[in-house]
TORMAR-564483 format. One line per field, with one value per residue (C-alpha): residue number from 0; z, x, y. Coordinates in Angstrom, 3 decimals. Each point is the difference from the previous one (the first is absolute). Layout:
% residues N
nr NUM  ...;
up Z  ...;
east X  ...;
north Y  ...;
//
This chain:
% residues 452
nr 0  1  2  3  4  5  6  7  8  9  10  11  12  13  14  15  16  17  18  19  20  21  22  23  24  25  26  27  28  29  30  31  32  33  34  35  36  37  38  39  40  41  42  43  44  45  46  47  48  49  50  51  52  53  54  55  56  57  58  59  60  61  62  63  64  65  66  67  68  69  70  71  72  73  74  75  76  77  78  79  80  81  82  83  84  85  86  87  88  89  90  91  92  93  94  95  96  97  98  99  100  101  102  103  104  105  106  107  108  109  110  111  112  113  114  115  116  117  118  119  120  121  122  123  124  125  126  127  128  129  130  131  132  133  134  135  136  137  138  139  140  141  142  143  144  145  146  147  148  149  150  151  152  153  154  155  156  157  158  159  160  161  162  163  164  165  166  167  168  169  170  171  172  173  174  175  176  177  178  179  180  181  182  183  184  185  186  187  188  189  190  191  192  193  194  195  196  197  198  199  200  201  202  203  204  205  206  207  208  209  210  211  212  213  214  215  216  217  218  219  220  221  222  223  224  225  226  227  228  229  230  231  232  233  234  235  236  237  238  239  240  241  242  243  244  245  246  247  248  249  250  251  252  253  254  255  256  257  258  259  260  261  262  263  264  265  266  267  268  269  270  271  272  273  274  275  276  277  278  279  280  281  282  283  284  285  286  287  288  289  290  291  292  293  294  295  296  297  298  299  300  301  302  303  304  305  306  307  308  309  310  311  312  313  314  315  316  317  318  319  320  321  322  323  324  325  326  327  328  329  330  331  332  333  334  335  336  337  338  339  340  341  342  343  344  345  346  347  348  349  350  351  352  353  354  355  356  357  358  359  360  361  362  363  364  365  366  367  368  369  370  371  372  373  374  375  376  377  378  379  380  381  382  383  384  385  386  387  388  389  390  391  392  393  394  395  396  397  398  399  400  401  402  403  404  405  406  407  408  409  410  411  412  413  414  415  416  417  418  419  420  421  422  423  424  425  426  427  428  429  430  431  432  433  434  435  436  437  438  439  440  441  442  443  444  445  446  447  448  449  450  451;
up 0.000  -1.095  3.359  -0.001  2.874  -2.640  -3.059  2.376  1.479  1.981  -2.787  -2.617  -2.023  -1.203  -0.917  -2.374  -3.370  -0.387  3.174  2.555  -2.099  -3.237  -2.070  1.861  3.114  -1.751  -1.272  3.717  1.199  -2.349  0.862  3.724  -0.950  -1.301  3.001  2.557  -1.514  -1.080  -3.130  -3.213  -2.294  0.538  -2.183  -0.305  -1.782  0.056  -0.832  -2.556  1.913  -2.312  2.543  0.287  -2.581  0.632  3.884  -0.895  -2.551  2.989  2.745  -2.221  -1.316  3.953  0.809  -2.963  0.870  2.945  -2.192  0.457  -3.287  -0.538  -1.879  -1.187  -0.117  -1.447  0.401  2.226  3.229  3.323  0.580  -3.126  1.393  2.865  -2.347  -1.603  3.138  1.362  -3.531  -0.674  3.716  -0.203  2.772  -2.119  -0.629  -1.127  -0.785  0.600  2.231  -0.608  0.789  0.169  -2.199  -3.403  1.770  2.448  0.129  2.053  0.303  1.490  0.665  0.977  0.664  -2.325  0.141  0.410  3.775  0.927  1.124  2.522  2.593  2.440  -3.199  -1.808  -0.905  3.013  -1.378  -3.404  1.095  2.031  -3.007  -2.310  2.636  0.541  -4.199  -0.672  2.157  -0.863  -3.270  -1.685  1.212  -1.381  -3.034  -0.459  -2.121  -2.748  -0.251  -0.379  -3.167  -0.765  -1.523  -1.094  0.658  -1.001  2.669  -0.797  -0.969  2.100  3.194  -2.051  -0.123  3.832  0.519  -1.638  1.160  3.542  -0.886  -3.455  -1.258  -3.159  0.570  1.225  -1.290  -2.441  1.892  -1.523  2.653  -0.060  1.069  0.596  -0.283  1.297  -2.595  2.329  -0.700  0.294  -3.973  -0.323  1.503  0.314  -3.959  0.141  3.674  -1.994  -3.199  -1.509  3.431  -0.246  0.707  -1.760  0.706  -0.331  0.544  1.792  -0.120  -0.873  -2.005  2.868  0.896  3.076  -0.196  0.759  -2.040  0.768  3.790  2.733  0.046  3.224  0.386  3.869  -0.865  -1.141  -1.909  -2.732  -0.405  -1.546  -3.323  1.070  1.067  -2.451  -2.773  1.976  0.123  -3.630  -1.404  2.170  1.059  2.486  1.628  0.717  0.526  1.072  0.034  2.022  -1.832  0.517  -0.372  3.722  1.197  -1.556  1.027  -0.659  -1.372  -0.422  -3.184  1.528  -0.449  4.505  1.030  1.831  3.275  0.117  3.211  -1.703  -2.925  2.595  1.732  -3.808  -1.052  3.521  -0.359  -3.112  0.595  3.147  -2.273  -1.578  3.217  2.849  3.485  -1.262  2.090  -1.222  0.668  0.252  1.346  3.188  -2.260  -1.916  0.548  2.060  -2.702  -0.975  3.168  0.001  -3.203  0.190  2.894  -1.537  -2.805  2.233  -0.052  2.639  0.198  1.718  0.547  -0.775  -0.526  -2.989  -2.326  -2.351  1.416  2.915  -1.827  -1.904  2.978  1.867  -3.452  0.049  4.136  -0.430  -3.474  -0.763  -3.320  -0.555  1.648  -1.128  1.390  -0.112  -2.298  -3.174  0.741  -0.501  0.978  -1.136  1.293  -3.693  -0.733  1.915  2.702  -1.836  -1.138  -3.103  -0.765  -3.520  1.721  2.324  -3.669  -0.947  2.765  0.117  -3.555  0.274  3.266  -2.239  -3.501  2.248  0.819  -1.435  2.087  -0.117  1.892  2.681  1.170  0.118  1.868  2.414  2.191  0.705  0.826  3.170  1.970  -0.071  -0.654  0.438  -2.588  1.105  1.198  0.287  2.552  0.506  3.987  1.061  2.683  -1.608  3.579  2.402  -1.934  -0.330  3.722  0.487  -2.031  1.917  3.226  -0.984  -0.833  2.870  2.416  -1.998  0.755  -2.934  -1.698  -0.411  -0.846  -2.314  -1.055  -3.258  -2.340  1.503  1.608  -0.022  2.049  -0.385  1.450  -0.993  -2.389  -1.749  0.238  -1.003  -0.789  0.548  -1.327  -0.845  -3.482  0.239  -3.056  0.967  3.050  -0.452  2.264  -2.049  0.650  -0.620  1.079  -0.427  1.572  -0.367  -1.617  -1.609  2.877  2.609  -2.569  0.248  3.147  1.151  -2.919  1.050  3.915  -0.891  -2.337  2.689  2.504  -2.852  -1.482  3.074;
east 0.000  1.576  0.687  -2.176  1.423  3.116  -2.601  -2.761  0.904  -2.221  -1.512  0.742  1.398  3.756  2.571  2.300  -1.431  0.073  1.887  -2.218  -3.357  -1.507  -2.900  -1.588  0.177  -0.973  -3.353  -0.533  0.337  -2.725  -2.584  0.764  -0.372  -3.210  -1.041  0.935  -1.116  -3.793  -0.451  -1.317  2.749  3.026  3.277  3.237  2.843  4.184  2.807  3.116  1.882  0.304  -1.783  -2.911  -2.452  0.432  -0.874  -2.619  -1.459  -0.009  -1.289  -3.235  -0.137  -0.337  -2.798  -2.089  0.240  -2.083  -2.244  1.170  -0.268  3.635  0.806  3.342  1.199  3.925  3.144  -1.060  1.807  -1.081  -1.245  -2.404  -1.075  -1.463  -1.719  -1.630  -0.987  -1.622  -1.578  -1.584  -0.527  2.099  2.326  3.621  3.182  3.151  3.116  3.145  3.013  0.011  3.759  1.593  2.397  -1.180  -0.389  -2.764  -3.278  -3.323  -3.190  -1.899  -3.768  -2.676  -3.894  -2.459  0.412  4.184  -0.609  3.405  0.336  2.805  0.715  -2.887  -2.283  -0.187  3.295  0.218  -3.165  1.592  3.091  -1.658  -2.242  2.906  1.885  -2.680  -0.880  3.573  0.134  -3.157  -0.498  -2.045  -3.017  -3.402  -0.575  -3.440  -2.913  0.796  3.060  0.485  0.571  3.832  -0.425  2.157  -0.694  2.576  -0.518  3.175  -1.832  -2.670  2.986  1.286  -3.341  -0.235  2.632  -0.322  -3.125  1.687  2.812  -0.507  3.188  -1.688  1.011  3.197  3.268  1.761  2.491  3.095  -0.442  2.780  -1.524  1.812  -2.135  2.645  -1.329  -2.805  -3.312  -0.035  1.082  -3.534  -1.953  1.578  -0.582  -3.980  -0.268  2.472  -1.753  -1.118  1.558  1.998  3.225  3.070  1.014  3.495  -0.558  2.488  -0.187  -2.938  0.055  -2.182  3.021  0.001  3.490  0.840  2.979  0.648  -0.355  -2.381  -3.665  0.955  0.279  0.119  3.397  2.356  1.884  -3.267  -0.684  3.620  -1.176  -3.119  1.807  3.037  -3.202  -1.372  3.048  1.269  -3.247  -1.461  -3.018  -2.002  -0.773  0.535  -1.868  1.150  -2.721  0.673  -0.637  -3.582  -0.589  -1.809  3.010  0.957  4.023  0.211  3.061  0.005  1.361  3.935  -0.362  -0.217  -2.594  -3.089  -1.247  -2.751  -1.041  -0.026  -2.133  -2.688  0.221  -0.453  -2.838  -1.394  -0.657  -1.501  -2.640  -0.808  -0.765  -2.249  -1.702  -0.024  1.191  0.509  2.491  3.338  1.743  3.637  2.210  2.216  2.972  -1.093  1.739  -1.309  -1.017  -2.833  -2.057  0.933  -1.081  -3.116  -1.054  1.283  -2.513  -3.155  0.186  0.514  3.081  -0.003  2.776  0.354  2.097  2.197  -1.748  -2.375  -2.430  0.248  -0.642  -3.125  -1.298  0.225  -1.079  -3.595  0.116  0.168  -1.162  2.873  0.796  3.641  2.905  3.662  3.099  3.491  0.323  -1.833  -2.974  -3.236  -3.286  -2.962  -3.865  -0.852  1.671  -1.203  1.519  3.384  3.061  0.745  3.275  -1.516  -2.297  2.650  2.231  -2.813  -0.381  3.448  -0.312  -3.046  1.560  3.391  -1.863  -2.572  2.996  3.002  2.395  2.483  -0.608  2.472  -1.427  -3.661  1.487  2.138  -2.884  -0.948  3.201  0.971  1.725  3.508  -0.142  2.041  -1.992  -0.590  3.239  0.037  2.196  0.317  -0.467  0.062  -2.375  -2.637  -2.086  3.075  1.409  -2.987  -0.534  3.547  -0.734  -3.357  1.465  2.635  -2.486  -2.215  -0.410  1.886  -0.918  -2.542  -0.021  -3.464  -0.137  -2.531  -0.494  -2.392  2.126  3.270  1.437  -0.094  1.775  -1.131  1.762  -0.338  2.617  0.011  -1.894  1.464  -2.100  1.761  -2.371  0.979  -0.532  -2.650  2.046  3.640  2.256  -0.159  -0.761  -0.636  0.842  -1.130  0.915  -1.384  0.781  0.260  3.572  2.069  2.765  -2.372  -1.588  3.552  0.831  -3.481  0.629  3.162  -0.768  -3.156  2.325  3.005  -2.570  -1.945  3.930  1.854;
north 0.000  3.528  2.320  2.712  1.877  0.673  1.849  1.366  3.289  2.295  1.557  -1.755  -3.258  0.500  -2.547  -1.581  -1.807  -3.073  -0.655  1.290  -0.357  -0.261  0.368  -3.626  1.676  3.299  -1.984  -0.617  3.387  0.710  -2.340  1.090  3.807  -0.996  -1.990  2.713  2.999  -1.978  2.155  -0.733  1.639  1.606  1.391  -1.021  2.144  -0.451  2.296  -1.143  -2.490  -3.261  -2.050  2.176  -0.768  -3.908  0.183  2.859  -2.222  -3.401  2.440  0.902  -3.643  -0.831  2.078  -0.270  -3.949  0.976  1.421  3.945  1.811  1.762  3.135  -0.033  3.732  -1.294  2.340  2.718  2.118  -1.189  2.959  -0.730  -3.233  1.918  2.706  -3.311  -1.087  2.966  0.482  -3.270  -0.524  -3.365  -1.393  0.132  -1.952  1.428  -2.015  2.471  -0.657  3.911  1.265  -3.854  -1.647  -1.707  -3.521  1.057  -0.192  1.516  0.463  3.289  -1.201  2.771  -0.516  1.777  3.924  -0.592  -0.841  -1.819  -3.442  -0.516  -2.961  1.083  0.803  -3.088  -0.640  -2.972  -1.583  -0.130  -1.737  -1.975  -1.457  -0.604  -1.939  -2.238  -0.438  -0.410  -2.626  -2.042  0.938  2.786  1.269  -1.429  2.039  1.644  -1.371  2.181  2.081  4.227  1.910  1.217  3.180  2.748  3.636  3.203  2.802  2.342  2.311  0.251  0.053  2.917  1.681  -0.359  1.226  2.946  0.837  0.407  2.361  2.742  0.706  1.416  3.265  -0.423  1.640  -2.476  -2.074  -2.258  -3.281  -2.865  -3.260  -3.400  -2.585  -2.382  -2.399  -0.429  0.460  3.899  -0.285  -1.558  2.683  3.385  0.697  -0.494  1.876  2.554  0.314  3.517  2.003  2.978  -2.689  -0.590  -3.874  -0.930  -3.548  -1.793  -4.734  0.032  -3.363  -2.481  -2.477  -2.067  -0.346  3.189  0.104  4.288  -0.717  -0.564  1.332  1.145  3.867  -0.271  -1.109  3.276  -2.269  0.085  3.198  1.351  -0.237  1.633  2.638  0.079  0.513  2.986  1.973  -0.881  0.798  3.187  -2.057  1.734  -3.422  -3.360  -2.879  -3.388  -2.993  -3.776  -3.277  -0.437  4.158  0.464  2.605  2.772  1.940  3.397  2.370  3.696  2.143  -0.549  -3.820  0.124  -2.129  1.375  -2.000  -2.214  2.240  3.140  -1.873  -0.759  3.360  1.519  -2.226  0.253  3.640  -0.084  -2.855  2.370  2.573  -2.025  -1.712  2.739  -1.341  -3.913  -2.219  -0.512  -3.668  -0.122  -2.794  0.387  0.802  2.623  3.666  1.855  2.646  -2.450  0.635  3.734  0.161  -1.531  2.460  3.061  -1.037  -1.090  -3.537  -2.243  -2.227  -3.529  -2.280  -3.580  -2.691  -1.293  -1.548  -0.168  -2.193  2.343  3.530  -1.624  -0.906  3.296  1.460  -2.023  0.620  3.762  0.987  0.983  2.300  -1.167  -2.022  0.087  -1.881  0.403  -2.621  1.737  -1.927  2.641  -1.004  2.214  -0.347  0.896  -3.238  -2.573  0.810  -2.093  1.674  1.153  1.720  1.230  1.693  1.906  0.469  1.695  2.759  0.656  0.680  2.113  2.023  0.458  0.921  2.295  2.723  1.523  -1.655  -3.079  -2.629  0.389  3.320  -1.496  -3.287  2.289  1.336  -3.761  -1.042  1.383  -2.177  -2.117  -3.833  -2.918  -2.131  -3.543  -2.087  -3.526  -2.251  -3.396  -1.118  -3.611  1.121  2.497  -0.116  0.781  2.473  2.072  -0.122  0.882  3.068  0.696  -0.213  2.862  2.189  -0.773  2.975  2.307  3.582  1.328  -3.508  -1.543  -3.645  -1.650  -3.676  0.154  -1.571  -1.038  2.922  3.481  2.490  3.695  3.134  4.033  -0.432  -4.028  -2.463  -3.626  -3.608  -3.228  -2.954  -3.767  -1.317  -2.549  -2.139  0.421  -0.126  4.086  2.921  3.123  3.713  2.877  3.584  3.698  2.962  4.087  -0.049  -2.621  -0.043  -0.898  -2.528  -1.758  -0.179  -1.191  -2.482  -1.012  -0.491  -2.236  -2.034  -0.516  -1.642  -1.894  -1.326  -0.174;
//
């Protein structure tokens, strides 16, 4: 029998193909997905990776053997699985590994209207059900099987989309995107079509290789072209998409790029423009210009934990307009409640095109603050280490303590979270305070009690 624990992660299934799973198993998950979530119908879609289309293809094959009809939406962003999902009001499926090397595999699953399924929301259930099948054999199949059919909704994502954000009358713009040979080359021309925007195109050929580098712009390593292209070319921005298209990275006219934080504090204050006094999510690692922000425009800001999972939640607890993360993940009310980073591209553009400015002077008033970024380190003992940490922060004078997510320490001047990596043997850092010299030495006192 295969080991689940290895593939099924809190929100999601990830591993390697074949080694870790295949499209048998995939066939599995689908009957399951169509056992847990009891619908009728639902819709499947997969980005570029060469295993994609096969394990798409078993997954639909699974649940229409249960008698669920299937719409088939093909090559699509994950972010455009979720627009399918909230449009046809059909629990989803995409197959993505997103940011991963070639040789993995995933699936994201939602309920109808993009509502995520995670370990406490189904996810358990589903594992659960392909452990036992996969040990006795299939499941019965239904009296007469679903209908596998195939539906193109590009352009109706792109219509959404642009229904949310005008950028009709915006200034023309010259825009670099790298597509990472990710599935941002499928749907950035048709969102882009007929706009006042200049695309220099950058891998946009869909290759699941990867051959030009990761479809990971978290990773500085992946933008330098990005940002090489900007400069040579006198872009006025720069857009970098991940594999599966969901997160969208940022960089300004001078090829520097423009944090995640100061996206959400931009795209915060202009959905409160548009929805007077709305709540704000933003994760416990977010600068602290995102709350600031938020009140200096009306809204009201709430905290939460890393996560996406976590932000929809608090998104459907609160009504929520928006939600960002540190990560470039953007979640939008208007949306779903999912995340989109199209959607995000797409107010940056319209803030950027909407004034005479470059981009670094609009960004500048949203980014504040000094950061450390994220830093990772290896510890044998994730659980000692972080209570050596807490313990030397305990009772310090003007410190206040708070255990949300990991972590967090808070003074006048920086605050720092320390939070273990649920996947790895990691605790991760990170660091922001009122210049970059007190940044660095709170930085580099966390890290001598977290190494030592």
């Amino acid at each position: 029998m295969p080991d689940l624990s290895q593939i099924v992660k809190a929100y999601d299934v990830r591993g390697v193909v074949p080694d870790q799973w295949d499209e048998s198993l995939s066939e599995l998950f689908g009957a399951a997905f169509a056992r847990v979530t009891g619908a009728d119908a639902i819709v499947v879609g997969h980005d570029m990776r060469p295993s994609s289309p096969g394990l798409a293809r078993a997954f639909a094959r699974g649940a229409a053997s249960l008698g669920v009809d299937v719409t088939e939406i093909g090559l699509c962003s994950t972010d455009q699985l979720y627009f399918a999902s909230g449009y046809l009001g059909l629990p989803g499926a995409m197959f993505t590994a997103s940011h991963n090397p070639a040789r993995y595999n995933g699936i994201k699953m939602c309920r109808a209207g993009a509502a995520p399924i995670g370990q406490d929301t189904g996810l358990a259930d589903i594992r659960a059900l392909v452990e036992e099948w996969a040990g006795t054999g299939a499941p019965e199949p239904a009296a007469e099987s679903g209908t596998i059919t195939q539906r193109d909704v590009l352009a109706d994502y792109a219509a959404h989309l642009r229904t949310l954000v005008d950028l009709t009358a915006i200034r023309p713009l010259k825009v670099v995107v790298d597509a990472g040979n990710g599935m941002g080359g499928h749907t950035v021309p048709t969102v882009f079509e007929g706009l006042p925007l200049e695309l220099d195109a950058l891998y946009f050929e869909l290759d699941g290789t990867f051959p030009n580098h990761e479809a990971n712009p978290l990773d500085p390593k992946n933008i330098v072209d990005l940002q090489a292209r900007v400069r040579e070319t006198g872009a006025d921005i720069g857009l970098a998409f991940d594999g599966d298209a969901d997160r969208c990275f940022v960089v300004d006219e001078r090829g520097e790029p423009v944090s995640p934080s100061a996206v959400t504090a931009l795209v915060a204050a202009r959905e409160l423009a548009k929805h007077p006094g709305g709540t704000v999510i933003h994760n416990c690692i977010t600068s602290w210009s995102v709350p600031e922000v938020v009140k200096e425009n009306g809204g009201s800001p709430v905290r939460t934990r890393v996560g996406h999972s976590f932000i929809k939640a608090e998104m459907a607890r609160t009504g929520a307009i928006f939600g960002g993360e540190h990560s470039a993940h953007y979640y939008f009310r208007d949306f779903w409640n999912a995340d989109t980073g199209m959607l995000a591209a797409l107010h940056v553009l319209a803030a950027l095109g909407g004034q005479k400015g470059p981009l670094s002077d609009l960004v500048g008033q949203y980014d504040r603050y000094a950061a450390s970024g994220e830093i990772n380190s290896t510890v044998d003992d994730q659980t000692g280490r972080m209570e050596a940490v807490k313990a030397a922060y305990e009772g310090r004078e003007g410190a206040e303590l708070d255990e949300l997510d990991g972590l967090t320490v808070t003074t006048a001047d920086w605050w720092f979270n320390l939070r273990p990596s649920n996947t790895e043997p990691l605790l991760r850092l990170n660091v922001e305070a009122r210049d970059t010299e007190t940044a660095a030495g709170v930085r580099d006192e966390v890290l001598s009690i977290v190494r030592a």
